[in-house]
C-alpha positions as CSV (number, residue, x, y, z in Angstrom):
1,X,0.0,0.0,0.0
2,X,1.7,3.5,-1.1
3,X,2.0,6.2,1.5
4,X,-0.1,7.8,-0.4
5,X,-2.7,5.7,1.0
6,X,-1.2,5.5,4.4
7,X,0.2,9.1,4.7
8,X,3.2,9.5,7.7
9,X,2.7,10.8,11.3
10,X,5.6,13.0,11.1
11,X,8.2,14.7,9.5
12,X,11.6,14.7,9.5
13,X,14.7,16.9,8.7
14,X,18.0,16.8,9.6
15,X,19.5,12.6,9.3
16,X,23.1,13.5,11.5
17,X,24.0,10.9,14.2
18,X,21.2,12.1,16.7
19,X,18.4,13.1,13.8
20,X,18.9,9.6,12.2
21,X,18.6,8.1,15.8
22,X,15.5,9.8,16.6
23,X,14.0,8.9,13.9
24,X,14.4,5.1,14.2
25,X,13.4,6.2,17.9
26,X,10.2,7.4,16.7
27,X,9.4,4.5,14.3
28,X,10.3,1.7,16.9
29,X,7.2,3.6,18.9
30,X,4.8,3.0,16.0
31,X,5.3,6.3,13.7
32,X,5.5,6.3,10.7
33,X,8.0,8.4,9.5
34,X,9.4,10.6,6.2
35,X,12.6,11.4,6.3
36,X,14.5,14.1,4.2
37,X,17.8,15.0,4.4
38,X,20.0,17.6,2.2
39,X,22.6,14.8,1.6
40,X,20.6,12.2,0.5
41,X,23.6,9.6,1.4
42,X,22.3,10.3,5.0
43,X,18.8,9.2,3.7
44,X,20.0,6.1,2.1
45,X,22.0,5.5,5.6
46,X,18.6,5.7,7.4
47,X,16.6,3.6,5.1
48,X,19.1,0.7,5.0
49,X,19.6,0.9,9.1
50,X,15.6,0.7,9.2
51,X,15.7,-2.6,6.9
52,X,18.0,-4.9,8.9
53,X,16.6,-3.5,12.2
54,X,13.3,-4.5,11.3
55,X,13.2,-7.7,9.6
56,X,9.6,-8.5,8.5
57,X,7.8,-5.7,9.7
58,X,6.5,-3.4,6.7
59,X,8.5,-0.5,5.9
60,X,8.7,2.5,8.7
61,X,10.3,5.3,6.8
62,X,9.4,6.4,3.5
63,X,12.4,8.4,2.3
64,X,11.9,11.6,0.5
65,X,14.9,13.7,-1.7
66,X,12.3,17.1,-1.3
67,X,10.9,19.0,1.4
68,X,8.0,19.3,-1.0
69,X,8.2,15.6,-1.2
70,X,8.0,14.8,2.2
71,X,5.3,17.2,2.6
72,X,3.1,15.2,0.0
73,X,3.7,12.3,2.3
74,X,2.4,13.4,5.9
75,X,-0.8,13.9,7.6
76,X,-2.4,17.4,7.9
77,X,-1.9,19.5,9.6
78,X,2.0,18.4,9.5
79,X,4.5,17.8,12.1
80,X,7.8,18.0,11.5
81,X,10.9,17.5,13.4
82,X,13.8,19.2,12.8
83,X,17.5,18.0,13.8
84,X,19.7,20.8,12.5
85,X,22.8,22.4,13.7
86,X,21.8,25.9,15.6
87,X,22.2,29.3,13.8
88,X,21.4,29.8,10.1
89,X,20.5,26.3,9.7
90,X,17.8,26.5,11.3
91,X,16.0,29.5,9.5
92,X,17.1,27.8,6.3
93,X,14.7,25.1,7.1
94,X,12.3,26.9,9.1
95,X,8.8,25.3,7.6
96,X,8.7,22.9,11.0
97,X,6.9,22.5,13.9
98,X,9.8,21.5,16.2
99,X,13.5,22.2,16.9
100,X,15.7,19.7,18.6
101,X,19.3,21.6,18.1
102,X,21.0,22.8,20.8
103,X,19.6,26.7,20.0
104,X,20.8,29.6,22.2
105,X,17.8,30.3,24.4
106,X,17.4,33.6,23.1
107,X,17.1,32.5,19.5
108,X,14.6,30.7,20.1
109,X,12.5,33.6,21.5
110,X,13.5,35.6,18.5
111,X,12.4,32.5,16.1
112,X,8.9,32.1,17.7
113,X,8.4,36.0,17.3
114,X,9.5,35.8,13.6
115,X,7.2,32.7,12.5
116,X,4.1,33.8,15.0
117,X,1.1,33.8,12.6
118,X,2.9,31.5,10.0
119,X,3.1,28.4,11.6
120,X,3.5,27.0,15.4
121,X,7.4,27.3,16.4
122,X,8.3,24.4,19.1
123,X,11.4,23.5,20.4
124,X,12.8,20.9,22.0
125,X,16.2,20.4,23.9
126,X,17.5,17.1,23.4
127,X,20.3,15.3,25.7
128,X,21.5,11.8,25.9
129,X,24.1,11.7,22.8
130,X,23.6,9.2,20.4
131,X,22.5,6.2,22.5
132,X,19.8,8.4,24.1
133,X,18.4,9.8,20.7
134,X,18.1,5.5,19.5
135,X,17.0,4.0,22.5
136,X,15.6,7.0,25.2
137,X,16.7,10.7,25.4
138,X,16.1,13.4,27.9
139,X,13.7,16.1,26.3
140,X,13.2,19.6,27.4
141,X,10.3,21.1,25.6
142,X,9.4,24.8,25.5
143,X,7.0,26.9,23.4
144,X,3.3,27.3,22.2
145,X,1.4,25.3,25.0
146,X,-1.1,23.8,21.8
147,X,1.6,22.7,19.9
148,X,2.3,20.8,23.1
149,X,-0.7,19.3,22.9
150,X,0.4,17.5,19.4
151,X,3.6,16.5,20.3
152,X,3.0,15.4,24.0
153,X,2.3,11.6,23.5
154,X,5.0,11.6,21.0
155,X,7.6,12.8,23.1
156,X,6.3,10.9,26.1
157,X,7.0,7.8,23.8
158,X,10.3,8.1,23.0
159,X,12.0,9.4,26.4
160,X,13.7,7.7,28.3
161,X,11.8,5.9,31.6
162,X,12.8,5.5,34.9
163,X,11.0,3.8,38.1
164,X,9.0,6.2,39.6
165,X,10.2,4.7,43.4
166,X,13.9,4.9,42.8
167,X,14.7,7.1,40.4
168,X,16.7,4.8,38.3
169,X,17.2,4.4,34.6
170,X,14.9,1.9,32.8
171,X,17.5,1.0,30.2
172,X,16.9,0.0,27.0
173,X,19.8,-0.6,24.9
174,X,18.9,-2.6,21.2
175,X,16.0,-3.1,19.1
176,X,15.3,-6.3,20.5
177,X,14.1,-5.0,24.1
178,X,11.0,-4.4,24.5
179,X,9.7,-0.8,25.4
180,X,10.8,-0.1,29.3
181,X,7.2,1.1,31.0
182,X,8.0,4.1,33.8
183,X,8.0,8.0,34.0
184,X,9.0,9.3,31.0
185,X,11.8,11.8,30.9
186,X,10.1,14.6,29.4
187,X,8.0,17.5,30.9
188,X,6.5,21.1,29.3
189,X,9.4,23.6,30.4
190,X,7.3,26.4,30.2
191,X,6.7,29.5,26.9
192,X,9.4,29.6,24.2
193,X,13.3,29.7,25.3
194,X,12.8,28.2,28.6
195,X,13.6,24.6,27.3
196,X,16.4,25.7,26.0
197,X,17.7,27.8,28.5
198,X,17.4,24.6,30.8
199,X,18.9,22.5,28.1
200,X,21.8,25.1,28.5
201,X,22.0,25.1,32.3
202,X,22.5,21.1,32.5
203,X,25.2,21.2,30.0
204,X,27.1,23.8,32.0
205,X,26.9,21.0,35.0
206,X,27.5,18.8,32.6
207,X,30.5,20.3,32.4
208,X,31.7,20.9,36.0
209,X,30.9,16.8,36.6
210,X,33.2,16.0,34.1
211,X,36.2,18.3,35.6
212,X,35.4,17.1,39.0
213,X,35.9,13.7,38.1
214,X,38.9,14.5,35.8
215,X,40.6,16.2,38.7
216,X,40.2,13.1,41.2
217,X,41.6,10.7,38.1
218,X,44.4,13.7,38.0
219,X,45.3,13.3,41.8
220,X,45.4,9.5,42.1
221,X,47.4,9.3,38.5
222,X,49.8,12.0,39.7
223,X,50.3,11.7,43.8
224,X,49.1,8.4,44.5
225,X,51.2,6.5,41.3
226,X,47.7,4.3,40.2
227,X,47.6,3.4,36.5
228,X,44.4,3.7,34.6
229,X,42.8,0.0,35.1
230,X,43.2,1.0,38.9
231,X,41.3,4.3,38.7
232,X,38.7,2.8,36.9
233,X,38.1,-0.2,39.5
234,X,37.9,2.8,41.7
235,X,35.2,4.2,40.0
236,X,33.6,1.0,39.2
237,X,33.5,1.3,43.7
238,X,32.1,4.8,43.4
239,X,29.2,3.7,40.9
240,X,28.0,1.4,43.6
241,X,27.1,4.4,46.1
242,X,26.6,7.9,46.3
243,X,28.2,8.6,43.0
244,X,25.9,6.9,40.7
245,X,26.2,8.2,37.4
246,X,26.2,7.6,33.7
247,X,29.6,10.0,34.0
248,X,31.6,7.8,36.4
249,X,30.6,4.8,34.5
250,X,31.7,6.2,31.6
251,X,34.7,7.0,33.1
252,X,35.7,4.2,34.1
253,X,35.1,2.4,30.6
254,X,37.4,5.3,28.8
255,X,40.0,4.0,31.4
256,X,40.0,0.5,31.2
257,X,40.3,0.7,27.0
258,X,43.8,-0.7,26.0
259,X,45.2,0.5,23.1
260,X,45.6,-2.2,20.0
261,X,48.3,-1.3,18.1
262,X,50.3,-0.1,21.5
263,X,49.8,-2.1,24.5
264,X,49.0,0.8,26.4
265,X,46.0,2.6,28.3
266,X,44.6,4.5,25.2
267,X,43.7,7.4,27.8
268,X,47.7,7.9,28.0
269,X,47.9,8.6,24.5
270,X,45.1,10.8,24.3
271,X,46.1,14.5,23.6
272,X,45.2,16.6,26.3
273,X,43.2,19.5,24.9
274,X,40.0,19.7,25.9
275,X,37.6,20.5,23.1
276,X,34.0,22.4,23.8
277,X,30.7,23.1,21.1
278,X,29.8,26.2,23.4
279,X,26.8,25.4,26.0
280,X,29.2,25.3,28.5
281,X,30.4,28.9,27.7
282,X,26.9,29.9,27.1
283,X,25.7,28.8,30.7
284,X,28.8,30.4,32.5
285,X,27.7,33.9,29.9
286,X,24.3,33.7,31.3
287,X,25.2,33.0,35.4
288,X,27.6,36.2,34.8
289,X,24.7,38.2,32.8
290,X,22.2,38.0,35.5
291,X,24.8,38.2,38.6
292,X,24.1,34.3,40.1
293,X,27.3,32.6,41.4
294,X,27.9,29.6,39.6
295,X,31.8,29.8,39.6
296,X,32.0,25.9,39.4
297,X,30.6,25.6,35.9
298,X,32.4,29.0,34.9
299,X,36.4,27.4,36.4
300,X,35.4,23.8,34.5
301,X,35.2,26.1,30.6
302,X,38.2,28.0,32.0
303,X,39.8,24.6,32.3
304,X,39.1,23.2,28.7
305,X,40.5,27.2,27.8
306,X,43.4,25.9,29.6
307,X,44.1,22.9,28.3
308,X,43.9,24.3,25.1
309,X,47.4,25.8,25.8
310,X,48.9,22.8,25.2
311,X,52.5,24.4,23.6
312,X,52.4,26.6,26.7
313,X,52.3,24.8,29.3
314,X,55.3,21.9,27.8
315,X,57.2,25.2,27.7
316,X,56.0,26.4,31.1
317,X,57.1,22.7,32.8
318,X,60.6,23.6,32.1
319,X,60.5,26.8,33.7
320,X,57.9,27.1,36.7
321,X,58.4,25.4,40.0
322,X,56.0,23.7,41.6
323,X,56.4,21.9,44.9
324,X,58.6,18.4,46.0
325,X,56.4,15.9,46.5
326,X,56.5,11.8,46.4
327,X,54.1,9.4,45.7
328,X,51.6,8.8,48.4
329,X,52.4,5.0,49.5
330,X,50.3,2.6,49.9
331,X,48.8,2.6,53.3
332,X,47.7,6.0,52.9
333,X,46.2,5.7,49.7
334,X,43.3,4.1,50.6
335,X,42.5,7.7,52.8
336,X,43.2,9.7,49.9
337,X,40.8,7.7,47.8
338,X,38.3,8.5,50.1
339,X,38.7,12.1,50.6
340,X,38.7,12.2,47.0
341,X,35.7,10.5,46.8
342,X,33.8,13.0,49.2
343,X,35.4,15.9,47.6
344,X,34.2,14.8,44.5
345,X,30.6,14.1,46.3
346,X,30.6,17.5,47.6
347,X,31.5,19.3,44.8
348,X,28.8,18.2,42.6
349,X,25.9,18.9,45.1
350,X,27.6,22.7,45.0
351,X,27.2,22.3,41.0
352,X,23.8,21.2,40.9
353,X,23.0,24.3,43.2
354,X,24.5,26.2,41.5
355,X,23.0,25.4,38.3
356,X,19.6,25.0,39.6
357,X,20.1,28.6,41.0
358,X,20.9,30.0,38.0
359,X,17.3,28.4,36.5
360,X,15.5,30.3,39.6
361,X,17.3,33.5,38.2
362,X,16.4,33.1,35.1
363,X,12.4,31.7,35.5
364,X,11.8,35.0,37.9
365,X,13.2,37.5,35.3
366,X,11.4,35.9,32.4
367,X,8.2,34.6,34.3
368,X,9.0,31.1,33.1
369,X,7.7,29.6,37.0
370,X,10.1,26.9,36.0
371,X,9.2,23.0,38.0
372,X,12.6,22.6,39.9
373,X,11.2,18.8,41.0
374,X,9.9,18.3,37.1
375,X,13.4,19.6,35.9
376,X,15.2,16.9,38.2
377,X,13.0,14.2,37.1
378,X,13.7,14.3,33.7
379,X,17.2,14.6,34.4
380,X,17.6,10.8,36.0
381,X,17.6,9.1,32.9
382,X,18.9,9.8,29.2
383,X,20.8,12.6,29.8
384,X,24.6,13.1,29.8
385,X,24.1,14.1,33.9
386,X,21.2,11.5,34.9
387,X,23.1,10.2,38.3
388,X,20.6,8.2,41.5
389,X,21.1,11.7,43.6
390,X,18.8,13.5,40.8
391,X,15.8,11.5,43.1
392,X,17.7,13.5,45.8
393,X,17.0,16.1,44.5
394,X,13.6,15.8,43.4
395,X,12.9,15.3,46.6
396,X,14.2,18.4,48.1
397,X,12.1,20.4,45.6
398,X,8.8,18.1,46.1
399,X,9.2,19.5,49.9
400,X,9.8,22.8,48.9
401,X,8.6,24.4,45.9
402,X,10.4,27.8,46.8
403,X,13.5,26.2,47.8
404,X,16.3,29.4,47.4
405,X,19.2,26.8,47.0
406,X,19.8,23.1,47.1
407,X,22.5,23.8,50.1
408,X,19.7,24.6,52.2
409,X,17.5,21.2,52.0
410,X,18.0,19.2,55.6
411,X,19.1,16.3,53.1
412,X,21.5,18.3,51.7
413,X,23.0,20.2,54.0
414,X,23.7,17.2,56.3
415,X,25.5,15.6,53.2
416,X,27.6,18.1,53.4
417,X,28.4,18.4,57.1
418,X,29.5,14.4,56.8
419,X,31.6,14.7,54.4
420,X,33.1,17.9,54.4
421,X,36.3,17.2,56.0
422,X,37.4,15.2,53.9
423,X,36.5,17.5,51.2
424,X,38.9,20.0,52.9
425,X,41.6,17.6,53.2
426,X,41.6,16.6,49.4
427,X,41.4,20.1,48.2
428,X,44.6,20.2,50.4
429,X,46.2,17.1,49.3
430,X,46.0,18.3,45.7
431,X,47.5,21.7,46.8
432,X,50.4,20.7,48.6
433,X,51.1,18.2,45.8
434,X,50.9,21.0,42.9
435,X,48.2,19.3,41.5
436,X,45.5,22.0,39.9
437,X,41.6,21.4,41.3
438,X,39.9,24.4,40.6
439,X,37.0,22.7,40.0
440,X,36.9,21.3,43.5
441,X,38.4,24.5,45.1
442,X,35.6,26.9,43.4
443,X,32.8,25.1,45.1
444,X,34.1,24.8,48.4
445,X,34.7,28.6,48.3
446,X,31.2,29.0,46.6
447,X,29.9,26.8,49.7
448,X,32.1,28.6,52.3
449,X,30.9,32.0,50.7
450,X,27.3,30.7,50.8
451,X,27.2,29.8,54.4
452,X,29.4,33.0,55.5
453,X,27.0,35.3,57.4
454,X,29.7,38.2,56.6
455,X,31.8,38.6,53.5
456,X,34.5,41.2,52.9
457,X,32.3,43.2,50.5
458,X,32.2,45.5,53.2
459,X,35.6,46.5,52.2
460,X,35.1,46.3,48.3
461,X,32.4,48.7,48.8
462,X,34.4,50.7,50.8
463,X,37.0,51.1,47.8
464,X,34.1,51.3,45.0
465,X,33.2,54.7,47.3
466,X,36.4,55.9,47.3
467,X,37.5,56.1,43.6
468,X,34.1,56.0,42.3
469,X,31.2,57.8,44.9
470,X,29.3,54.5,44.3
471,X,28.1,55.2,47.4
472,X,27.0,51.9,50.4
473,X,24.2,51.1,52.8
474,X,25.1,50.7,56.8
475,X,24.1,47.7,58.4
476,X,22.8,49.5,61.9
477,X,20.7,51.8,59.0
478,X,17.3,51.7,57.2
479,X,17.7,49.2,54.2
480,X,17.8,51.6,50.9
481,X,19.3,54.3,52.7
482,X,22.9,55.3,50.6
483,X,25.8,57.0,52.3
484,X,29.3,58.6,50.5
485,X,32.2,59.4,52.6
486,X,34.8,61.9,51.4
487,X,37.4,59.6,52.0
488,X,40.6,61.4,51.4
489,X,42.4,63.8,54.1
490,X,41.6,66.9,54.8
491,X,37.7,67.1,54.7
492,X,36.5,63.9,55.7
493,X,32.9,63.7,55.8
494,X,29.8,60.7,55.7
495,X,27.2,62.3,53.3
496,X,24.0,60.7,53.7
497,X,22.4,60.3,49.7
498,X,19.1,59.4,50.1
């Protein structure tokens, strides 16, 4: 029977590694599907992927080499899905209903502005890499609440499930395995951009748990002497507890690979510059923008900046000092593991809060009323971060909606109070052993800084008053009321502003 007879459900442009993924996604949930793609190789990649993956069963994607074509073939009114890289791309192919790219949030707004009256603009945010796209992805949602409507049981379809009791992943990982039944990983973020914007937000933790676990595989490579296969068994312990996450057991698989041709631990030979596609960046732009500390995420870019500096730094060994230190040996190792271990524990709760901070910022200057609990769901399976203490914290914003930072949740902040001496004492390990951890160092001062009742801003605004008459407020005085002092000798005087 043609598909003329039996027009498609959706739409799709855009056959990359996570388009072409979603798509067969999409079909193994019972959509039919047209697929275009600008290089039609990708199309005849798709089609021939979808005809050993489904033996018997009837075709599931009709290939088209036209967006007229593959209009011809769909249902009205249409729904497409496009998988595009973000910028131009996207306006180039703008006759869609939704956007899975990683957009800039405020693109997004613009976009919906632009095609208003034309057509419904929807976007979705999509994490989980290449796996997740096949088999279960994260998806963040954001835009016209109708268009919602439409896409709603698709998207519920496709996402990844976890068990609504623990919080953990409902994995399905090949064709063969029947659909996992659970709480699907997808939500309505809220109007256009705010999807996005979250989208943006986990990839900027995304980014401080990866430097946070690269800087406790740094110290026990360089000050405790362990090869590779021996920090991986150490995360494979990790994995077990606390630390649950796709990122340590990823981890620990990158360390373990042995190198063919060489013998040797493949992560040894890998060149250490640190590349980056921007979401990162744009988070730490965004925390700076609208003045919420989230100095973890912003040191774990500076780090890939860093380690871009590759010629640099070979020249800099020669020349800079650092401190004489030996190996750790072997009966204290075991307590460095460990410190590490809650350092690294530590470190990420500060990096959630911050991030999820940041998303408070952002929802109460935009009006987004953003679901903190909602967000943390959807986060504990096919996403890059999905780790057991996202039910954690799920929790913490199920007992309080207005929650003004993760830190301050009982479950939290008693985390914390356990483990923090031995977060103290790693940061200090690493130190005395000239072993960078700014990753680890910015969020124990972001957590000191947080819990500090007074800060030296007194001073600072001291000195802004001095060269600048930006004038300060007294803390025995009415809140509002500004003072200037005419600082310099002769002629001192407090001038009361307002």
């Amino acid at each position: 029977m043609s598909s003329q007879i039996q027009p498609c459900d959706i739409g799709f442009i855009g056959l990359g590694v996570m388009g072409k993924n979603i798509a067969l996604n999409l079909a193994d949930n019972g959509y039919k599907i047209a697929a275009f793609d600008l290089e039609h190789s990708k199309v005849a990649a798709l089609i021939e992927q979808d005809s050993q993956e489904r033996g018997d069963i009837p075709a599931r994607i009709e290939p088209c080499h036209s967006f007229t074509e593959l209009l011809s073939k769909l249902k009205a009114p249409h729904l497409i899905i496009l998988s595009v890289p973000a910028g131009q791309p996207v306006d180039d192919v703008c006759h869609k209903l939704v956007d899975t790219g990683n957009s800039l949030w405020t693109d997004t707004i613009e976009r919906e502005k632009t095609y208003s009256g034309k057509f419904l603009f929807f976007t979705t945010a999509v994490s989980g890499g290449e796996v997740g796209a096949r088999f279960g992805p994260s998806l963040m949602p954001s835009g016209d609440p109708y268009a919602w409507t439409r896409i709603e049981p698709i998207w519920q379809a496709i996402a990844a499930k976890v068990d609504p009791q623990t919080g953990l992943a409902l994995e399905r990982t090949s064709v063969e395995q029947p659909l996992p039944v659970g709480e699907s990983c997808t939500t309505y973020i809220g109007p256009a951009g705010s999807g996005h914007y979250v989208k943006m937000v986990h990839n900027g933790i995304e980014y401080a748990d990866m430097q946070l676990i690269c800087e406790a595989y740094h110290v026990m490579r360089q000050s405790l002497g362990l090869t590779p296969t021996q920090i991986a068994a150490v995360f494979r312990r990790w994995n077990e507890g606390i630390l649950n996450s796709y990122l340590i057991e990823i981890s620990a698989e990158v360390l373990d690979y042995v190198d063919q041709d060489t013998g040797l631990p493949l992560v040894d030979l890998v060149l250490d510059k640190a590349g980056q596609k921007g979401t990162g960046l744009w988070t730490a732009v965004s925390a700076l923008q609208m003045g919420s500390p989230a100095a973890t995420i912003a040191q774990s870019v500076f780090a890939r900046s860093l380690s871009t500096l590759k010629d640099d730094r070979v020249a800099a060994a020669k020349i800079l000092s650092g401190p004489n230190h030996s190996l750790v040996n072997e009966q204290e190792q075991e307590s460095v593991i460990l410190a590490l271990h809650d350092a690294l524990y530590c470190s990420k709760i500060c990096a959630y809060a911050q991030g999820f901070e940041l998303m408070k910022v952002a929802s109460n200057e935009r009006k987004w009323a953003l679901d903190y609990a909602a967000i943390a769901k959807i986060w504990r399976a096919g996403c890059i971060i999905r780790a057991s203490f996202l039910q954690s914290i799920t929790k913490a914003y199920e007992r309080k909606e207005d929650l003004n930072n993760l830190l301050l949740d009982p479950y939290f902040s008693t985390q914390i109070a356990k483990y923090q001496d031995n977060w103290r004492q790693a940061i200090c390990h690493a130190t005395m052993a000239g072993i960078p951890c700014g990753a680890f160092s910015s969020a124990l001062a972001y957590y000191d800084s947080y819990r500090c009742e007074t800060l030296p801003a007194n001073l600072l605004q001291g000195q802004r008053d001095y060269f600048g008459a930006h004038t300060f407020e007294r803390v025995d005085k009415p809140k509002g009321k500004k003072y200037h002092v005419l600082w310099s000798k002769p002629g001192r005087k407090l001038i009361k502003i307002n």
